[in-house]
N, C-alpha and C positions, 0 to 999 in steps of 0.2 A: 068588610074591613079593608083600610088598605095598610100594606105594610112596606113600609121604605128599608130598601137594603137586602132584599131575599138573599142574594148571593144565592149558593147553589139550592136552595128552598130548604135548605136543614129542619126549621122553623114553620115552615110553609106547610107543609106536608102535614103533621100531626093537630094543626089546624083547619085543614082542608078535610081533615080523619074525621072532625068533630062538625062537619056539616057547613064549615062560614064559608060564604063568600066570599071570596081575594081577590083585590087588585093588588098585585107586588110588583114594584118599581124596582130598577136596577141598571145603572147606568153602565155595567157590564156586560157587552155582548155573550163572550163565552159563560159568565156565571150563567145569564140567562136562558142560555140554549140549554144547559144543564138543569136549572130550575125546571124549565119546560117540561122537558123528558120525563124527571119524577114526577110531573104533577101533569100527566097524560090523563089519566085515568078522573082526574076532576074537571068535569064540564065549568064547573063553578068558579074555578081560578085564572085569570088571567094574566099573564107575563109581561111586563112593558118594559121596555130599554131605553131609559132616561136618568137623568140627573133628577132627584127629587126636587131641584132648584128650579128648575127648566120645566117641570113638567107641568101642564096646563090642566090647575083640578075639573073635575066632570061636575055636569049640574044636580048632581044625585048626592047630597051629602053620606059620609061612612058614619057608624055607629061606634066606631073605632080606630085607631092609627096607630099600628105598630112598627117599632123596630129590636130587633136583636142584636147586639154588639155592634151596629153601623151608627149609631144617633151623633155618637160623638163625632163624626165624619162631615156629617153636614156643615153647610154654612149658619154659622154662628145666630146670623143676622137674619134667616130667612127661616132653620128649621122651627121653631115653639109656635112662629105668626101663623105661619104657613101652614104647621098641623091642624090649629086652632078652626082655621078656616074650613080645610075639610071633614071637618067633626059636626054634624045634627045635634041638636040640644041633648046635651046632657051625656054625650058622646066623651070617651076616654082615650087621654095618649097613654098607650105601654112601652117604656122603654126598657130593656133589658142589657144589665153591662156586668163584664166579666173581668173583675179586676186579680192579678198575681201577686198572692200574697207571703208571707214569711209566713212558709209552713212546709211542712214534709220536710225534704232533704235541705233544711237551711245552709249548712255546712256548704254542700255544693253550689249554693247559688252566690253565699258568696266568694267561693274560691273561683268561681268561674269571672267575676267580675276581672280578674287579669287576663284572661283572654280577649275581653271585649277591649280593654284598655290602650293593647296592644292593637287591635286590627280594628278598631272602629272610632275613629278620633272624636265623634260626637257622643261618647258616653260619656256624661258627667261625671265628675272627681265624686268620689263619695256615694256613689250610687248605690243603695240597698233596697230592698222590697219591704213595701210596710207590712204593718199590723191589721189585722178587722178593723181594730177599735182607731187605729190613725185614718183608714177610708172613710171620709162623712157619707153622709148620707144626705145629698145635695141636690135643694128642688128651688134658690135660689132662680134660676135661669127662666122658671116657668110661673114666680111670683111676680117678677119684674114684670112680665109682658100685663100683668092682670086679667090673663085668659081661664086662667084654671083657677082650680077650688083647690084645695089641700091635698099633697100629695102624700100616697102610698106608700110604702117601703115594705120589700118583703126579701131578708138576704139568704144564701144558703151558700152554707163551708164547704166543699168536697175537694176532695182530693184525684190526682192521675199520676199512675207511675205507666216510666214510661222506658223503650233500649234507647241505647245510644242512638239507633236508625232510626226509631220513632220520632224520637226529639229533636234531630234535624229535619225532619220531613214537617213536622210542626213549625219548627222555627223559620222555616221556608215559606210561611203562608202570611208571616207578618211582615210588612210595608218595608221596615225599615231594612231589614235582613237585605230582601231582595232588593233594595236599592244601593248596596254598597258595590263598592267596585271589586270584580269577577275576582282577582286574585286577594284580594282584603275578604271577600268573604270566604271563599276555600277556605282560608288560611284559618279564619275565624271557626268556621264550623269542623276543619280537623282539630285545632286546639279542644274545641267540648267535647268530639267524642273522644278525643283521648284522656282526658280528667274522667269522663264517665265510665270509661273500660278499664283506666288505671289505679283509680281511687275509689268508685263507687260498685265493681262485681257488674261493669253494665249496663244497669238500672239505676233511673233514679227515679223520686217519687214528688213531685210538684204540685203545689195547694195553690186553689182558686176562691174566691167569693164570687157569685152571682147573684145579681141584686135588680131586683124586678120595682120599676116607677111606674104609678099607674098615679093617673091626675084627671079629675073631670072637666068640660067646657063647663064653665060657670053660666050661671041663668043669662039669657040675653044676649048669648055671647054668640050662637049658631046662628048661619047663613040662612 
């Protein structure tokens, strides 16, 4: 299989456990040295450091093409064609996405919306986190092309509570966090742990959906 977006092989790993083959692309050097490392032990898997955009498919079709929370990263224009192509007849994309929903500690999330307000001037007025039943379930993108057959859906609710130091060390991993400017973000991330230590005992407890897309190459359609 190949899988775009390993990052540090989270995903890689427990895949490699179950015997596949991996090509896992990642246009990040250091995720990739990291990927490496955990996935020593599999002859079977190999690490590439590329752009999924850029990288040049092999003459060997996958039986597969997965990504985990990266699909949405790609270019728009190139990821659904581009998968299609390296898929052998009858071959599956999996995509997997992790959306933050209104659930657990709602109260907190939106009281925290005044701190974002404050130190991050691209947060939209009005911003709240939806519902399950507001996230579609969305294969749009993969009818257009007319590569694929009928897409899959498979969601799961869970929840993670988390200290105040947890939930900045997590909000540190997303794009946008880390791109605000050094004093806008301190500033930003003392205001939440102090909502979290002052009004929540510390802890708080944040609900996820993850929602697994699986789509087959339609007959005729493989290389």
């Amino acid at each position: 299989m190949l899988e775009i977006g390993c990052e540090t092989g989270q995903a890689t790993v427990p895949l490699a456990e179950r015997g596949c083959e991996i090509v896992a692309v990642d246009m990040g050097s250091q995720m990739a040295a990291m990927a490496r490392r955990k996935l020593a032990r599999f002859p079977a898997v190999q690490v590439v450091v590329s752009a999924f955009e850029e990288w040049p498919l092999p003459a060997e079709p996958f039986d597969a093409v997965i990504s985990a929370t990266t699909f949405h990263w790609i270019d728009p224009a190139v990821r659904v064609t581009k998968a299609a192509e390296a898929l052998r007849q009858g071959g599956a994309l999996a995509a997997i996405a992790t959306h933050h929903i209104a659930d657990g500690d709602e109260g907190f999330f939106a009281e925290v919306q005044a701190c974002y307000w404050r130190w991050d001037p691209d947060t939209p007025p009005g911003f709240h986190l939806p519902t399950v039943e507001e996230i579609p379930s969305d294969s749009e993108e993969l009818h257009r092309t007319g590569r694929f057959g009928q897409a899959i859906f498979r969601r799961y609710q869970w929840e993670q509570s988390y200290s105040a130091t947890a939930y900045l060390e997590l909000l540190l991993t997303h794009s946008g966090h880390r791109a605000l400017e050094p004093v806008s973000r301190t500033n930003l991330l003392d205001c939440i742990a102090n909502l979290i230590d002052a009004c929540y005992g510390g802890r708080i407890t944040k609900g996820y959906l993850t929602e697994l897309r699986v789509a087959h190459l339609s007959t005729g359609e493989a290389r």
